[in-house]
C-alpha positions as YAML, in Angstrom:
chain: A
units: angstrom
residues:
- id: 1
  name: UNK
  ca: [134.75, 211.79, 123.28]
- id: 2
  name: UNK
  ca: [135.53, 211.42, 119.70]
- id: 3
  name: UNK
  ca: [133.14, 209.45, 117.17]
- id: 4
  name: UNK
  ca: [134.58, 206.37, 115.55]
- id: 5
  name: UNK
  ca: [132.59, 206.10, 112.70]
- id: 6
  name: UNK
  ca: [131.92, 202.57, 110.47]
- id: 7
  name: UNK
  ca: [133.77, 202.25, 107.30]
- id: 8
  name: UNK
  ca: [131.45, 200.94, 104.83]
- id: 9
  name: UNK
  ca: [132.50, 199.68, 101.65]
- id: 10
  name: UNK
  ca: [131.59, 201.66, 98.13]
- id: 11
  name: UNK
  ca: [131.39, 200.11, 95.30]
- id: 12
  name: UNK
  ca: [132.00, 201.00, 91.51]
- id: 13
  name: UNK
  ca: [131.94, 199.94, 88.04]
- id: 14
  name: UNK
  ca: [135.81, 200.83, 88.23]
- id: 15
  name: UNK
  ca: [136.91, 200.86, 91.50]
- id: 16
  name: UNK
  ca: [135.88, 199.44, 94.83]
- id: 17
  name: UNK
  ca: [136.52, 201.56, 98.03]
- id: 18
  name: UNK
  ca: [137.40, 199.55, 100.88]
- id: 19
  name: UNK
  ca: [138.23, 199.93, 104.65]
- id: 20
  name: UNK
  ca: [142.35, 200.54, 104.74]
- id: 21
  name: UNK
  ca: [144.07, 197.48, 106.77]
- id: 22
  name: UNK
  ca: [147.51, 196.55, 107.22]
- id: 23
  name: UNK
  ca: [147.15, 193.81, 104.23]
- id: 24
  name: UNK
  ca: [146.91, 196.59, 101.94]
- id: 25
  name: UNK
  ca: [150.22, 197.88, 102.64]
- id: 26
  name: UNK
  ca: [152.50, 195.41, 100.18]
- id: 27
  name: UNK
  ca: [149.86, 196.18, 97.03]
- id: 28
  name: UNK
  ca: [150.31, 200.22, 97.81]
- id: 29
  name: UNK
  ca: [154.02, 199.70, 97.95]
- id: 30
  name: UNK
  ca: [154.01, 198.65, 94.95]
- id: 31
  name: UNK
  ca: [151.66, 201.06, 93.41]
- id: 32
  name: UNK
  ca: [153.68, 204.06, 94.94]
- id: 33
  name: UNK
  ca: [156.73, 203.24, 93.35]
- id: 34
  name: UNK
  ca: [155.76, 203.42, 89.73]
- id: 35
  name: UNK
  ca: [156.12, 207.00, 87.97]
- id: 36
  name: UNK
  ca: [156.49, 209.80, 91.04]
- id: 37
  name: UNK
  ca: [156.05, 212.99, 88.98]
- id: 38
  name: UNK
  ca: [153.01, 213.46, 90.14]
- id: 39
  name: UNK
  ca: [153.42, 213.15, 93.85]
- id: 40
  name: UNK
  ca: [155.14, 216.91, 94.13]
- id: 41
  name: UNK
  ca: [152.11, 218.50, 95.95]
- id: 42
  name: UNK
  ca: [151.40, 215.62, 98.66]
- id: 43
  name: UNK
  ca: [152.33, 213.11, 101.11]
- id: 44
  name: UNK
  ca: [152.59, 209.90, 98.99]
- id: 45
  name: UNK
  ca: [154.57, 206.64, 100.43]
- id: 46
  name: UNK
  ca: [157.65, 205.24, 98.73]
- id: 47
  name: UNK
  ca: [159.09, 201.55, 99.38]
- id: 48
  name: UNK
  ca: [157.39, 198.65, 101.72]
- id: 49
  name: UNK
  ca: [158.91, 201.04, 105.06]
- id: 50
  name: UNK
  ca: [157.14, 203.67, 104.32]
- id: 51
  name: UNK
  ca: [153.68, 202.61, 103.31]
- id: 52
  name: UNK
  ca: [153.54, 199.89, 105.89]
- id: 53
  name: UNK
  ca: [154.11, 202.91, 108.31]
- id: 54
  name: UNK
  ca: [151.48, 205.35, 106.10]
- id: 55
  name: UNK
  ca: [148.92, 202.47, 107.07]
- id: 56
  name: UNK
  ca: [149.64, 202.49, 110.46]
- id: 57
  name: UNK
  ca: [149.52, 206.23, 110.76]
- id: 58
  name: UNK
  ca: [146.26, 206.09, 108.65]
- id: 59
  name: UNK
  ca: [144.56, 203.60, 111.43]
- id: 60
  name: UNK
  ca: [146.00, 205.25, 113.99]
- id: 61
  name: UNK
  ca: [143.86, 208.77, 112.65]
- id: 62
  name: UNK
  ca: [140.76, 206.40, 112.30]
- id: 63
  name: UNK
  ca: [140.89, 205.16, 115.81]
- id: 64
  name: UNK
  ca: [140.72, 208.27, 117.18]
- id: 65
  name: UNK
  ca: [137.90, 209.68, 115.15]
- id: 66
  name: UNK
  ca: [140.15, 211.91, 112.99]
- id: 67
  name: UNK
  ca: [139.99, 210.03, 109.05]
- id: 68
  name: UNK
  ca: [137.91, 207.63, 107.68]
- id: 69
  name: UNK
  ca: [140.80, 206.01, 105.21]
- id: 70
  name: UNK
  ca: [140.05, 203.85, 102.11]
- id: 71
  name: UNK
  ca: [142.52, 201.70, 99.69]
- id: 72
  name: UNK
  ca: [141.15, 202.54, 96.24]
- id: 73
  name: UNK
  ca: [140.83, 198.64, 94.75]
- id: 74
  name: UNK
  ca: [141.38, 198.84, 90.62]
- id: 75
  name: UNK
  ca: [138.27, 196.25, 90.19]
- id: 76
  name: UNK
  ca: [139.30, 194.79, 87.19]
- id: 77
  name: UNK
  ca: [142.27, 193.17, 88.74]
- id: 78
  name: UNK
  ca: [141.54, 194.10, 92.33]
- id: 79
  name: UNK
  ca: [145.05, 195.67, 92.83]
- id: 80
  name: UNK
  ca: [144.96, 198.30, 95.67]
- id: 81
  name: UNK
  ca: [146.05, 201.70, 93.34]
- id: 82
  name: UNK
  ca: [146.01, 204.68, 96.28]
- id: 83
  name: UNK
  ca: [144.11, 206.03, 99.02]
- id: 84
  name: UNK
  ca: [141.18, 208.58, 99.86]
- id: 85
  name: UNK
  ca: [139.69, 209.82, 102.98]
- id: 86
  name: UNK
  ca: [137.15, 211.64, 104.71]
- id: 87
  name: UNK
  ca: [138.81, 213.86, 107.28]
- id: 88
  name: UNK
  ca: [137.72, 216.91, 109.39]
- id: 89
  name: UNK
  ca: [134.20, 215.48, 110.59]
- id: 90
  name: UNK
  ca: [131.79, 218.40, 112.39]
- id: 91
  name: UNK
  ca: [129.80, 217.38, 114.62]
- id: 92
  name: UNK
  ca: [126.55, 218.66, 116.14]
- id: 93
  name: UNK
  ca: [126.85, 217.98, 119.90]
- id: 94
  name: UNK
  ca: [123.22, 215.61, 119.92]
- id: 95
  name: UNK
  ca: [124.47, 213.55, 116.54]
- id: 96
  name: UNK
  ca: [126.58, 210.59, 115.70]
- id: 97
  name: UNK
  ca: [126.51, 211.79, 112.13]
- id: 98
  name: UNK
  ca: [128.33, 214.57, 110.65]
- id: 99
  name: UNK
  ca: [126.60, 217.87, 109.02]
- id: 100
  name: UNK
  ca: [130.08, 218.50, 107.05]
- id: 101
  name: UNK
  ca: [133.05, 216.34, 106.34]
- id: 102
  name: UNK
  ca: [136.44, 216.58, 103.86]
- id: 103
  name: UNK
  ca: [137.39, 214.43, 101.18]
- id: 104
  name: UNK
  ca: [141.12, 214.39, 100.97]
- id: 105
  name: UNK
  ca: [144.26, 212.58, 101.72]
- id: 106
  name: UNK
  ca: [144.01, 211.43, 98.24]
- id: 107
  name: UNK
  ca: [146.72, 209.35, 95.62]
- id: 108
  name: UNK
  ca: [146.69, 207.34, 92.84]
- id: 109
  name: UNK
  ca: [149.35, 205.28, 91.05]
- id: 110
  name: UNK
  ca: [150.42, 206.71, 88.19]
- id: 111
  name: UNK
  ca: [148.86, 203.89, 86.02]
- id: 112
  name: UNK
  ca: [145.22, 204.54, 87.60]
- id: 113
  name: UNK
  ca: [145.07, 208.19, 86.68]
- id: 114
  name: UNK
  ca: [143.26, 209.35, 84.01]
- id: 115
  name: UNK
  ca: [141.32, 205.81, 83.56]
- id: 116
  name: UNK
  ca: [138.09, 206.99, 85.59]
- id: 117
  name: UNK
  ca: [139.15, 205.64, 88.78]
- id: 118
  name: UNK
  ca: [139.36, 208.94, 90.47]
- id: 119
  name: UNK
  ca: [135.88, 210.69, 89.34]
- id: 120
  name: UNK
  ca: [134.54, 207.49, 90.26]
- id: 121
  name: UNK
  ca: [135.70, 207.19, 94.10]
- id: 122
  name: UNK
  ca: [134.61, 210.96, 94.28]
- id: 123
  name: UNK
  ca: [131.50, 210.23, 93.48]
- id: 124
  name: UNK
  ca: [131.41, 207.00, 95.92]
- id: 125
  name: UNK
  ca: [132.26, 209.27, 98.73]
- id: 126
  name: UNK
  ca: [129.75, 211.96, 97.23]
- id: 127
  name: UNK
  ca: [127.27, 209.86, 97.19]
- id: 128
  name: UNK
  ca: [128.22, 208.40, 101.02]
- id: 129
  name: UNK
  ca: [128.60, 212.13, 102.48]
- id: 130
  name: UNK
  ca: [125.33, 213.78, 101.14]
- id: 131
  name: UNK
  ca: [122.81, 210.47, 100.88]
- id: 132
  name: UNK
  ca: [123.53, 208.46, 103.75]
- id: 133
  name: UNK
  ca: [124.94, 210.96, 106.68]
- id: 134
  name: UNK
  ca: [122.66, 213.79, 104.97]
- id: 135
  name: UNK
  ca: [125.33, 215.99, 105.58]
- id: 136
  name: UNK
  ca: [124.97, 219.68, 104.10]
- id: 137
  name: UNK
  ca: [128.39, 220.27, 103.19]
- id: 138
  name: UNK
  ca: [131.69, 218.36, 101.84]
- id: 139
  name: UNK
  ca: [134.89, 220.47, 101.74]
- id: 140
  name: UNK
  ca: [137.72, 219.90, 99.18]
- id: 141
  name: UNK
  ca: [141.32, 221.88, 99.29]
- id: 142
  name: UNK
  ca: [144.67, 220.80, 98.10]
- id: 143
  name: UNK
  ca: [147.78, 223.33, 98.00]
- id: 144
  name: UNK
  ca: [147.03, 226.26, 95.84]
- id: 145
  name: UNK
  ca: [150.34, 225.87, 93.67]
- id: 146
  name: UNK
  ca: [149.08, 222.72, 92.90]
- id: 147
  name: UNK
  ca: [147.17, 223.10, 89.37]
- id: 148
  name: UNK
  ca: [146.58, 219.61, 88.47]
- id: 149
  name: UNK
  ca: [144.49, 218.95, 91.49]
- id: 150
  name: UNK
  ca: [142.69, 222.32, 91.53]
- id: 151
  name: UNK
  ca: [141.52, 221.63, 87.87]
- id: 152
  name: UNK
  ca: [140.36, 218.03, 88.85]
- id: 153
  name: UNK
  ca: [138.16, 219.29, 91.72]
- id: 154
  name: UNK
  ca: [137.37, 222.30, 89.48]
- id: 155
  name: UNK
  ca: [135.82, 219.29, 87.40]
- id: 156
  name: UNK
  ca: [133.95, 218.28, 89.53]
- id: 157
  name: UNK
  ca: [131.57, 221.70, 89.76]
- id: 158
  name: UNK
  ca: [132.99, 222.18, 93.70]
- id: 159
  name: UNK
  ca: [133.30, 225.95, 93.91]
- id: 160
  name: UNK
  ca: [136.68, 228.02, 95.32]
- id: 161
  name: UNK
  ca: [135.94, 229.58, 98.24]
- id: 162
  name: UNK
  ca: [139.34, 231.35, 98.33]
- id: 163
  name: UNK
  ca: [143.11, 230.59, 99.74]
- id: 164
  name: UNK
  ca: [143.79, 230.09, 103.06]
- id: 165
  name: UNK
  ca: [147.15, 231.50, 103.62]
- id: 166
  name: UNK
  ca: [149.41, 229.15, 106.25]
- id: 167
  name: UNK
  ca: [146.92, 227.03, 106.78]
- id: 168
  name: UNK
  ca: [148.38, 224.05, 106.87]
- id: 169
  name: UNK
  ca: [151.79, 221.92, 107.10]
- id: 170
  name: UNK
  ca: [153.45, 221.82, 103.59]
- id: 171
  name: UNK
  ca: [153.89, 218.53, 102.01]
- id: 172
  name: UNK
  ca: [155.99, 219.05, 99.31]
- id: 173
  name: UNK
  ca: [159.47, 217.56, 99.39]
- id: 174
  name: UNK
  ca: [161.84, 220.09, 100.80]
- id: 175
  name: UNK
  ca: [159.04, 221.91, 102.89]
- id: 176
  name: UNK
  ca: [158.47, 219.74, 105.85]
- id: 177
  name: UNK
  ca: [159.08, 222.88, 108.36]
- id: 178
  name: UNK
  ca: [157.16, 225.21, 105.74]
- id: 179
  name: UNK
  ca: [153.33, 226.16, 105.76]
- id: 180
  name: UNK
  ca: [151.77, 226.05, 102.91]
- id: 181
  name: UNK
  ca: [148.32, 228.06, 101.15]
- id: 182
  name: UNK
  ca: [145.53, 226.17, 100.81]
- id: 183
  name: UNK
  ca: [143.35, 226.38, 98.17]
- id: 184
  name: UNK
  ca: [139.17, 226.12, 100.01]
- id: 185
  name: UNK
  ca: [136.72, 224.00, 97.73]
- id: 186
  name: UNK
  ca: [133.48, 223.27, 98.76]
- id: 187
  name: UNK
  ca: [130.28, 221.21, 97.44]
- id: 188
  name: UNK
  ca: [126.72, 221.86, 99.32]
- id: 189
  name: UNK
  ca: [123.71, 219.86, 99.63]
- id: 190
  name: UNK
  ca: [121.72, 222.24, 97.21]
- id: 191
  name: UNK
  ca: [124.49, 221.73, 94.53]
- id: 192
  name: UNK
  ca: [124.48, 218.05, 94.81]
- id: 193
  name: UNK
  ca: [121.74, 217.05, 92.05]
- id: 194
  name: UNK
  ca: [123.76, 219.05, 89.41]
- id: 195
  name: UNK
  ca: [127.67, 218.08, 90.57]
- id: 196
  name: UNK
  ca: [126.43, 214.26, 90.80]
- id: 197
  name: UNK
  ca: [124.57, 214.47, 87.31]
- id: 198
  name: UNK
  ca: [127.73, 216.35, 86.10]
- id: 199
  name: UNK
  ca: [129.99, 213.33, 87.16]
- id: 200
  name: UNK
  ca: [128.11, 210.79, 86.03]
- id: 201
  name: UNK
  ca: [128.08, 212.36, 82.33]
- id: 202
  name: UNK
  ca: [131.69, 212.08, 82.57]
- id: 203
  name: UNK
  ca: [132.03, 208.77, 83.81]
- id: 204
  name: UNK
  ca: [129.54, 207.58, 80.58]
- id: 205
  name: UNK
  ca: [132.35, 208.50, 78.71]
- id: 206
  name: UNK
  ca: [135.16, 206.79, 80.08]
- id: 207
  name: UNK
  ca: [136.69, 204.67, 77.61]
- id: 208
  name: UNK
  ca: [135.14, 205.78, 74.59]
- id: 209
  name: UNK
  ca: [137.51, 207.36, 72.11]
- id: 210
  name: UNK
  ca: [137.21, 210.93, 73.28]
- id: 211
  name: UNK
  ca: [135.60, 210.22, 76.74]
...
């Protein structure tokens, strides 16, 4: 039977994770449509169709145990910016509670990247995954031609654990019947104190003239 677990709500200085609904769908519409060059690596939503159906597919994957999704809320004007997820829960058989989990499934508007939003839900989830469930590993991949988001989770001192040829459904435009190489990131629980620390330097800086 699968394990449906509670979406809490996390809560930052810059952005507020909360539980993905349908009423999130017009303010992600909206954020989706700005600037696009960044969306060439993943599966990002484009006009009020389309993300009202990327909700629905989104709640359909938490009902069955499969995602735990989140709108990514800008707090200082509470506009819904993108999503994030933790996907690919292990189980042990005797626990409710997973020992590993991924964080992925991950966008931004174009307008919300680079402002601190990003570090700052990674660290939410961080913080979730290893301090609440306890668990003892979180995994990270994106596509390995995708250099933008292997430097940001480079950033965050996860460590490559190598590609993983075919691995998984490409979504770049033009690739929908291709496989694509993903590139295997992964955080343990004995790395924690010094990738948390590390994050939290970085988010000091946001918004001072170099930060």
């Amino acid at each position: 039977m699968a394990v449906v677990l509670d979406t809490p709500t996390l809560v930052g200085r810059l952005v507020r994770l909360e539980p993905l609904t349908v009423a999130h769908a017009e303010s992600l519409s909206v954020a989706s449509a700005a600037n696009r060059e960044t969306y060439g690596w993943t599966s990002v939503p484009h006009g009020p169709e389309a993300a009202a159906d990327y909700v629905r597919t989104q709640l359909a994957l938490r009902d069955c145990g499969e995602r735990m999704p989140f709108a990514q809320v800008r707090q200082v004007d509470n506009a819904a910016v993108g999503c994030t997820s933790f996907l690919t829960f292990r189980h042990r058989d005797d626990s409710l509670l997973p020992f590993a989990v991924e964080i992925g499934a991950t966008w931004l508007a174009a307008g919300a990247q680079r402002t601190g939003i990003n570090l700052e839900a990674k660290l939410l989830l961080l913080t979730h995954a290893f301090d609440t469930w306890r668990v003892g590993r979180v995994d990270l991949k994106t596509d390995a031609r995708n250099q933008r988001s292997r430097s940001a989770i480079e950033g965050l001192g996860a460590h490559l654990e190598g590609v993983l040829r075919a691995w998984q459904p490409s979504q770049a435009p033009g690739e929908a019947d291709l496989l694509r190489d993903s590139a295997m990131y992964s955080i343990l629980t004995t790395e924690w104190p010094d990738v948390r620390a590390r994050i939290e330097t970085r988010l000091a800086r946001v918004g001072e003239p170099n930060g």
